[in-house]
NUDRENKE-379028 format. One record per residue (C-alpha): residue number from 0; residue in one letter; x, y, z. Coordinates in nm, 3 decimals, padded with zeros to 5 digits. Layout:
<atoms>
ATOM,seq,type,east,north,up
ATOM,NUM,a,X,Y,Z $
...
</atoms>
This chain:
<atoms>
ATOM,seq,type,east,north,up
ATOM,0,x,02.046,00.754,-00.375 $
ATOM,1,x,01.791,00.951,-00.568 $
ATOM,2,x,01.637,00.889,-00.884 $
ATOM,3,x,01.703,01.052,-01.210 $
ATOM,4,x,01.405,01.159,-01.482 $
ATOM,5,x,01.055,01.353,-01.444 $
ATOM,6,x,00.862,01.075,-01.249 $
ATOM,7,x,01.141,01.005,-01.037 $
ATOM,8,x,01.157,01.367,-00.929 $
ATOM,9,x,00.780,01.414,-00.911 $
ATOM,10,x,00.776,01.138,-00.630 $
ATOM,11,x,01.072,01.175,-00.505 $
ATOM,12,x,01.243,00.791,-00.590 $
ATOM,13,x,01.526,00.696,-00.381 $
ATOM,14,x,01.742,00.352,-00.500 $
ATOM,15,x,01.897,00.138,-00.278 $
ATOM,16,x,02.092,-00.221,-00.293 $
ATOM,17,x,02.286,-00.371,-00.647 $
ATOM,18,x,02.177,-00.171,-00.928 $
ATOM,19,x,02.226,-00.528,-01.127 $
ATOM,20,x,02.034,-00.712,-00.861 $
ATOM,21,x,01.627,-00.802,-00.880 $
ATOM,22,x,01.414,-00.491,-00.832 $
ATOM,23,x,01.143,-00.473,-00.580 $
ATOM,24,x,00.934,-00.136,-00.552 $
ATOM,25,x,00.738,-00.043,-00.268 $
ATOM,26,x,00.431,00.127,-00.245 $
ATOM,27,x,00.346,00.269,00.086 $
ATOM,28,x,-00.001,00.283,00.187 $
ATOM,29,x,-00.262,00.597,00.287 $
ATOM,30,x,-00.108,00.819,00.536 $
ATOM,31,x,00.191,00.733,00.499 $
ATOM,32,x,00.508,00.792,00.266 $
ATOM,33,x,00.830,00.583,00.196 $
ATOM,34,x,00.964,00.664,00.520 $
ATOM,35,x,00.751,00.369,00.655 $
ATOM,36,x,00.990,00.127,00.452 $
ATOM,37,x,01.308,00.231,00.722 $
ATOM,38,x,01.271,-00.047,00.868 $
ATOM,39,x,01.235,-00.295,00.581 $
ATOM,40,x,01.368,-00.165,00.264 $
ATOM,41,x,01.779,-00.169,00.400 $
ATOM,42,x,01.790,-00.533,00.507 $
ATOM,43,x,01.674,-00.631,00.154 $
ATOM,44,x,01.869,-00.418,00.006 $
ATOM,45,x,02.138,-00.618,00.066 $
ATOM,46,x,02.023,-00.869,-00.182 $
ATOM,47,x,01.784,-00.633,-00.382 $
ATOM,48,x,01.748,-00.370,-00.571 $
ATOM,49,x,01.492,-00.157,-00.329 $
ATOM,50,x,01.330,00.162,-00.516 $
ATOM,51,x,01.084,00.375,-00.340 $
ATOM,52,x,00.871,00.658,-00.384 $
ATOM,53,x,00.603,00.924,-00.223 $
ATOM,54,x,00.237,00.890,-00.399 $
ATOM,55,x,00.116,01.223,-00.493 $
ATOM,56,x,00.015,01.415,-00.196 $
ATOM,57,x,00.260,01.227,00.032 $
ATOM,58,x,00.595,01.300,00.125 $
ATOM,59,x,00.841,01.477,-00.079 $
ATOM,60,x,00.641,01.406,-00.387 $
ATOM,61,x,00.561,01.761,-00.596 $
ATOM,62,x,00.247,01.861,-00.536 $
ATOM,63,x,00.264,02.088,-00.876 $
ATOM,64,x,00.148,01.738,-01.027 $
ATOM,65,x,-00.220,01.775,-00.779 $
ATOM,66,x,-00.491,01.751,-01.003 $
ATOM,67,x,-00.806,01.646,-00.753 $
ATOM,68,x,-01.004,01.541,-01.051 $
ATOM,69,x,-00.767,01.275,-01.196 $
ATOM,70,x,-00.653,01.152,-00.830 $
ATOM,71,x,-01.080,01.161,-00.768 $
ATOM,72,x,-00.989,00.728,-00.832 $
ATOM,73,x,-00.720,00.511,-00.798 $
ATOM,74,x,-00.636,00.500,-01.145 $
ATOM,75,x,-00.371,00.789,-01.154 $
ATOM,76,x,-00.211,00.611,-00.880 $
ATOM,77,x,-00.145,00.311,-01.091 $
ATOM,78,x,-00.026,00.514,-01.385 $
ATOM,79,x,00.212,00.711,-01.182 $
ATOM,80,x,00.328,00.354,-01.076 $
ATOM,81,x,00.379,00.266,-01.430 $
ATOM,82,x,00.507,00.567,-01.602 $
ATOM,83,x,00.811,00.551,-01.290 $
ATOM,84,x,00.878,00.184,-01.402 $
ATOM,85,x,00.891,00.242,-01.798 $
ATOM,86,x,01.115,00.572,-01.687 $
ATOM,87,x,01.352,00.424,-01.467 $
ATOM,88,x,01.316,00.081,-01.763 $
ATOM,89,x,01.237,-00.119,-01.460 $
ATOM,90,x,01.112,-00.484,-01.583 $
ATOM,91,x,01.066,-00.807,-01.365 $
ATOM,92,x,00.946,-00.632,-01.126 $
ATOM,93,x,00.854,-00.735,-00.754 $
ATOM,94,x,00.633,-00.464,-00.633 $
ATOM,95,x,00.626,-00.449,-00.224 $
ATOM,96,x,00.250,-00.302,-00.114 $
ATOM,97,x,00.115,-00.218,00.143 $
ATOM,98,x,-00.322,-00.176,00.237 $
ATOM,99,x,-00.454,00.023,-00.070 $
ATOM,100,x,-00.103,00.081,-00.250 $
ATOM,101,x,-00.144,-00.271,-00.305 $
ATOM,102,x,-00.479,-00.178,-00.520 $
ATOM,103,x,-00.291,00.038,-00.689 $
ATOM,104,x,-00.023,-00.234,-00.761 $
ATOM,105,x,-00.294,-00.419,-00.880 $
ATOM,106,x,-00.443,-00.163,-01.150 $
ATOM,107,x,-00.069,-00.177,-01.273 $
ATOM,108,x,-00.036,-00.534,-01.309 $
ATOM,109,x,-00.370,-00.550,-01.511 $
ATOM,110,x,-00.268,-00.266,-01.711 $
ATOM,111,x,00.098,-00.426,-01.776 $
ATOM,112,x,00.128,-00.765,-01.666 $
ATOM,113,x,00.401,-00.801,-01.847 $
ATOM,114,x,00.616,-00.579,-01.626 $
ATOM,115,x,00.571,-00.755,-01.309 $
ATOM,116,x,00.721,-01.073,-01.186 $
ATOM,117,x,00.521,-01.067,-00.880 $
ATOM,118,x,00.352,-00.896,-00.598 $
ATOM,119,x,00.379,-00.843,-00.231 $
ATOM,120,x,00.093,-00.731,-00.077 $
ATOM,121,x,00.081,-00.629,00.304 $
ATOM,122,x,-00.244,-00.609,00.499 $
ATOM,123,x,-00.444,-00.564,00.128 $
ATOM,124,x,-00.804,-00.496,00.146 $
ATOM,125,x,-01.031,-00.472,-00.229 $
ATOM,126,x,-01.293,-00.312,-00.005 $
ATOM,127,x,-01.305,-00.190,00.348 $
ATOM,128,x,-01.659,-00.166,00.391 $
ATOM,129,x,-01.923,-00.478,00.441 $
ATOM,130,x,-02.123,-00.631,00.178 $
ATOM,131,x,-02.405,-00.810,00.322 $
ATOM,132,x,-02.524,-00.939,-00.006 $
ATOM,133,x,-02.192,-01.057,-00.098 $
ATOM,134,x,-02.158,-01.226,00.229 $
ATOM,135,x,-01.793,-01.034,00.238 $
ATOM,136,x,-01.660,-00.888,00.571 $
ATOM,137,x,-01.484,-00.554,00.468 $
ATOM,138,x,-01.444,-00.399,00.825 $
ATOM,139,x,-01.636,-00.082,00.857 $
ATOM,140,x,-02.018,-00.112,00.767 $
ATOM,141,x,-02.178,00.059,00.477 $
ATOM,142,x,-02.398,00.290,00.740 $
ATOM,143,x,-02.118,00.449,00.896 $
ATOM,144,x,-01.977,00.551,00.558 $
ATOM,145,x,-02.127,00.922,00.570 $
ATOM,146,x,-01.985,00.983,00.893 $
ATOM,147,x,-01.650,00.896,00.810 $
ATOM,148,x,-01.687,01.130,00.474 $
ATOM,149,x,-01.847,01.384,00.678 $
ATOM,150,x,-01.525,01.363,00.924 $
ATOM,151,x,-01.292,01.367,00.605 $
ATOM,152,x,-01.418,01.692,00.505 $
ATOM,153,x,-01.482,01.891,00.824 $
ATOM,154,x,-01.135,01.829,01.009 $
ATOM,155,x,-00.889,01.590,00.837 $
ATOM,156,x,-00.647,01.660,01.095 $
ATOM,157,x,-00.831,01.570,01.395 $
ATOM,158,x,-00.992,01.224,01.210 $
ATOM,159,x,-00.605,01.094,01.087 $
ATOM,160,x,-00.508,01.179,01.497 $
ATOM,161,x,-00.782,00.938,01.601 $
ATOM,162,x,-00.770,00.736,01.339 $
ATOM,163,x,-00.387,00.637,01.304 $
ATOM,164,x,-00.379,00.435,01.649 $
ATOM,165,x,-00.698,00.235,01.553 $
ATOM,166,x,-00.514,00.194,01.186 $
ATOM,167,x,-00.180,00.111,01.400 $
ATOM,168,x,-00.355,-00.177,01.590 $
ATOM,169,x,-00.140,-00.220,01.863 $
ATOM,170,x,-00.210,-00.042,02.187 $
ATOM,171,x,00.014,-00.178,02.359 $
ATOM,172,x,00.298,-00.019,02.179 $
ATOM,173,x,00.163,00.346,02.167 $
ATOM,174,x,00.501,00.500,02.022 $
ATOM,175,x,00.402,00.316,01.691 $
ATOM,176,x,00.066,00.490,01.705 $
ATOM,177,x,00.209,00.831,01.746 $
ATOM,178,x,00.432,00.764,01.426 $
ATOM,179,x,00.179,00.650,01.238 $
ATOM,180,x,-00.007,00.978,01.345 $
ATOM,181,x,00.278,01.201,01.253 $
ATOM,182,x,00.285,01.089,00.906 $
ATOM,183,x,-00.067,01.104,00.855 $
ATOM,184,x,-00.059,01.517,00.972 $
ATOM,185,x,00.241,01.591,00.778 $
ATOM,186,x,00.042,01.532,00.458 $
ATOM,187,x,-00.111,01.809,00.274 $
ATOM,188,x,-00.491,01.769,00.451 $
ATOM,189,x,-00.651,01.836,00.113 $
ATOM,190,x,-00.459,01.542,-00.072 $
ATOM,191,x,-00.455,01.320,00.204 $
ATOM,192,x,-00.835,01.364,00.290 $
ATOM,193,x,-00.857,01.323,-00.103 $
ATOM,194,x,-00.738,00.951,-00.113 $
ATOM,195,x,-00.907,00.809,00.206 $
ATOM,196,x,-01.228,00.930,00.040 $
ATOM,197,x,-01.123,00.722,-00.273 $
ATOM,198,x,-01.031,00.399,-00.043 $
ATOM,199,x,-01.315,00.390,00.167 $
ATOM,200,x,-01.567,00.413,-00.154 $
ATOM,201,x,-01.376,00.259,-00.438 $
ATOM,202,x,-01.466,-00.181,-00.465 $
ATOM,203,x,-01.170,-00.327,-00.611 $
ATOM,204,x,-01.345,-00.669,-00.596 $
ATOM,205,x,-01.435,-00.676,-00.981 $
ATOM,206,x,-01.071,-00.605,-01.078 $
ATOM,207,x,-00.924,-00.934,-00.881 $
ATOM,208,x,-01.007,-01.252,-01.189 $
ATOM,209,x,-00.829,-01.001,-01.398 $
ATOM,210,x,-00.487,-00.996,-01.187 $
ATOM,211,x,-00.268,-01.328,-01.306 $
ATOM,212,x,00.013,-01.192,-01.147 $
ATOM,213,x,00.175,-01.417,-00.923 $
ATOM,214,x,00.035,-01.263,-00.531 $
ATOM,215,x,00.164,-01.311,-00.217 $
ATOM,216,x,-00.101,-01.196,00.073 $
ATOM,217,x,00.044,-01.100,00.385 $
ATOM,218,x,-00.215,-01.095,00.645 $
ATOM,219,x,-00.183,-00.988,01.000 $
ATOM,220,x,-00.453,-01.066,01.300 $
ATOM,221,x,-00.687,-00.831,01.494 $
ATOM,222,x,-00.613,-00.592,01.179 $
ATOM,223,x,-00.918,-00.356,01.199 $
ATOM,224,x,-00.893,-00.206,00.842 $
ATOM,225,x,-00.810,-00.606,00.659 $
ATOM,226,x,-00.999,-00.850,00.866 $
ATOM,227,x,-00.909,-01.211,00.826 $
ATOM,228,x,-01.154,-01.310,00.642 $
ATOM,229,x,-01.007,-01.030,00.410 $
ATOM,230,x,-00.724,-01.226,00.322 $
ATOM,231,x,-00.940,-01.530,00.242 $
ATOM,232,x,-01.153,-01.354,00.023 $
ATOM,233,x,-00.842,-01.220,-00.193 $
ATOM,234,x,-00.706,-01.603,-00.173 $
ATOM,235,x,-01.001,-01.728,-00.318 $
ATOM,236,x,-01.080,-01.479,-00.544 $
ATOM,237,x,-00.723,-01.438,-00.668 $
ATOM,238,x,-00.590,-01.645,-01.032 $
ATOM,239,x,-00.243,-01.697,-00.911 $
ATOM,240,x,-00.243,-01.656,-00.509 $
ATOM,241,x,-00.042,-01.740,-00.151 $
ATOM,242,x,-00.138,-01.659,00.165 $
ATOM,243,x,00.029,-01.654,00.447 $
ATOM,244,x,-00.091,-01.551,00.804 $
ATOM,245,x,00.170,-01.346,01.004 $
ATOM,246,x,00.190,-01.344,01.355 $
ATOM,247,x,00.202,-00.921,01.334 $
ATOM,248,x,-00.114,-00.739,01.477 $
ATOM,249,x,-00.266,-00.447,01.329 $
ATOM,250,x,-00.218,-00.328,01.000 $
ATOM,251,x,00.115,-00.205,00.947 $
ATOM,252,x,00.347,-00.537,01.011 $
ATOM,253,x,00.630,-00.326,00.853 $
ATOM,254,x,00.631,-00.063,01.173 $
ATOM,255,x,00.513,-00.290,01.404 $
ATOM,256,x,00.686,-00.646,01.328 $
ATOM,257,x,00.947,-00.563,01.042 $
ATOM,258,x,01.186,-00.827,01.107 $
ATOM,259,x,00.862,-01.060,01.078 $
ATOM,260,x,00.794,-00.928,00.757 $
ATOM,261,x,01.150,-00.903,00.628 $
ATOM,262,x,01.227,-01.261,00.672 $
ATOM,263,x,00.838,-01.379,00.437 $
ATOM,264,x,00.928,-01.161,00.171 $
ATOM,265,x,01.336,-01.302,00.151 $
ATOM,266,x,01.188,-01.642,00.213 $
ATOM,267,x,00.934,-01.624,-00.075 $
ATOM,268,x,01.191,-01.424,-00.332 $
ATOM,269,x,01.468,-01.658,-00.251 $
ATOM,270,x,01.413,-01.912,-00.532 $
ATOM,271,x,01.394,-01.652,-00.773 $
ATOM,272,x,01.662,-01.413,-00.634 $
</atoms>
């Protein structure tokens, strides 16, 4: 069921499960829309109010509402997030995230803790690239930054087609890669190049003693865009934290191990639900 109001139309918000039930909201990650949620969203829905939506640039969202200058940061992101909660009057919120939608989630939280009852964070990552002086392990290293920019610019097409298998992280299941490729080409190029720029040069470390909503950290193994030492740095770092390893590879445990991911999420809503 779709969404009534402005923001809901903007990004396209669909509604699922007991309207008088506990809401979660999902935030899909880069590449990607709400589509990615097929396999997760209906089994909680069951239990759940499940709301999702298309980030501007992705999906079905209205690209009318493109400015490149205020989506130059993650910010805009997070007040999108926000302005669909205080539209739709959502409150006690658990927000569902997944890789740098859960950065966004977290700008939100800061912004309105009140809002939130918790977050759900799937394969997070405050930074993707290494910080030597930090000791922290981001993934990519700082000196292969220009290239990737470079690549951004030149042909976004061709980078998401090699890059959605290595973001996809399991080989052995190719079909999943080739998903994950289609919905990173069905993007507008411009938007989509756009806000992998942002998450491979925005450092979301500073924002984490700020974030005292309760987090869970979902973190998957051989995961080449959230290593695990990742996750421990967010655990550590982190007020009000849980971690808990999955045995998912890669970086999308919702495509590639959803029942897996399905049965944390009930398991760590049930004594609330």
């Amino acid at each position: 069921m779709e969404a009534q109001g402005v923001m809901a139309e903007r990004h396209h918000v669909t509604s699922s499960g007991r309207e008088d039930a506990p809401a979660l909201l999902f935030v899909h990650g880069f590449g990607c829309d709400q589509s990615v949620w097929r396999d997760v969203a209906p089994p909680l829905a069951r239990d759940f109010r499940c709301l999702l939506f298309d980030t501007m640039g992705a999906g079905r969202s209205d690209p009318s509402g493109w400015d490149p200058q205020r989506y130059s940061g993650l910010d805009a992101y997070a007040a999108d997030l926000l302005a669909i909660c205080a539209e739709l009057d959502l409150r006690d919120v658990t927000v569902v995230a997944h890789s740098i939608g859960a950065m966004m989630a977290a700008q939100a939280a800061i912004r309105e803790p009140e809002r939130f009852r918790q977050l759900i964070w799937l394969a997070p990552s405050p930074y993707l690239l290494d910080d030597p002086a930090d000791d922290y392990h981001g993934g990519f290293a700082a000196d292969d930054l220009p290239e990737v920019l470079r690549s951004l610019d030149t042909n976004y097409l061709a980078w998401a087609e090699a890059m959605a298998p290595v973001v996809m992280g399991v080989p052995e299941r190719p079909e999943l890669g080739e998903r994950l490729t289609g919905m990173f080409c069905r993007n507008d190029p411009a938007m989509a190049a756009a806000l992998a720029r942002t998450s491979f040069t925005t450092d979301c470390r500073p924002l984490l003693p700020r974030l005292s909503t309760p987090t869970l950290i979902l973190q998957c193994h051989e995961d080449a865009m959230a290593p695990l030492e990742v996750g421990d740095y967010l655990h550590r770092h982190l007020p009000a934290s849980t971690l808990v390893p999955l045995r998912a590879t890669g970086h999308c445990p919702h495509l590639s191990a959803p029942a897996e991911t399905v049965d944390v999420i009930r398991r760590h809503l049930a004594p609330a639900a």
